[in-house]
N, C-alpha and C positions, 0 to 999 in steps of 0.2 A: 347675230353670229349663230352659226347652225351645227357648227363643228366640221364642215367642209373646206374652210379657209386654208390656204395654202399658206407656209413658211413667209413665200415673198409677201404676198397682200397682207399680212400681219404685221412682217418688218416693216414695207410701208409705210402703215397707220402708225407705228411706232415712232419712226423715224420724222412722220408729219408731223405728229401731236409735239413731238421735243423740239421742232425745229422752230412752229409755234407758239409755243411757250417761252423758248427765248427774246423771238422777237417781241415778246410781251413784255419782260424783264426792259427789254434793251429798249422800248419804246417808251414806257414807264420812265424811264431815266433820263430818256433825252429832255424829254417834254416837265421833269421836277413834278412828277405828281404824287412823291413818296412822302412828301412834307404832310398830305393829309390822309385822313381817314381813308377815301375812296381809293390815293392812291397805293396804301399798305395793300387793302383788298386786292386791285389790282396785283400787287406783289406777289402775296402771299396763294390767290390762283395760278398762277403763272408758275410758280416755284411746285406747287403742288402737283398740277398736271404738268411738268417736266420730273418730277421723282417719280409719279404713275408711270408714266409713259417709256421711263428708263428703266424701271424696274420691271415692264413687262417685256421690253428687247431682253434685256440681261436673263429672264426667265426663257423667252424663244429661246434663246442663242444656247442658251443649256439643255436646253432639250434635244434640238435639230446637229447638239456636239460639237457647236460652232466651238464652245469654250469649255472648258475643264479637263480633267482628266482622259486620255486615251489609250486602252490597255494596245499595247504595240501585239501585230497580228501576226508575226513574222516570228519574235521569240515564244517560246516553249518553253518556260520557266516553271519547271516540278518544285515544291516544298522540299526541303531539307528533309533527309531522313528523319527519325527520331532519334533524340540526342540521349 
């Protein structure tokens, strides 16, 4: 990464990495490999790069204004005089 990446190619990787992670979770389960050691590991990667990977959309998505707060451009809202 060079700091040239655009919004979409980030979402992207974002969207890849949690989509993959799930079916990590959900592969894990089918096949009972939570019963051992290897398949906690399994788990607990899986869970992990799915909180990575949501936690960096969640961070895009706040930056690009997808989400939070949006000051409305339209009102013209002055401070109260002093009281």
């Amino acid at each position: 990464m060079n700091g040239k990446e655009s919004a979409a190619e980030l979402l992207i990787m974002c969207v890849v990495m949690t989509v993959l992670s799930i079916l990590g979770v959900v592969g894990g389960l089918t096949r009972d490999l939570f019963g051992t050691l290897d398949g906690l590991l399994v788990l607990f990667i899986a869970l992990l790069m799915f909180l990575i990977s949501c936690l960096l959309l969640f961070f895009l998505a706040k930056e690009q204004g997808w989400i939070g707060k949006h000051p409305d451009s339209g009102s013209t809202q002055t401070p109260a005089a002093g009281k």
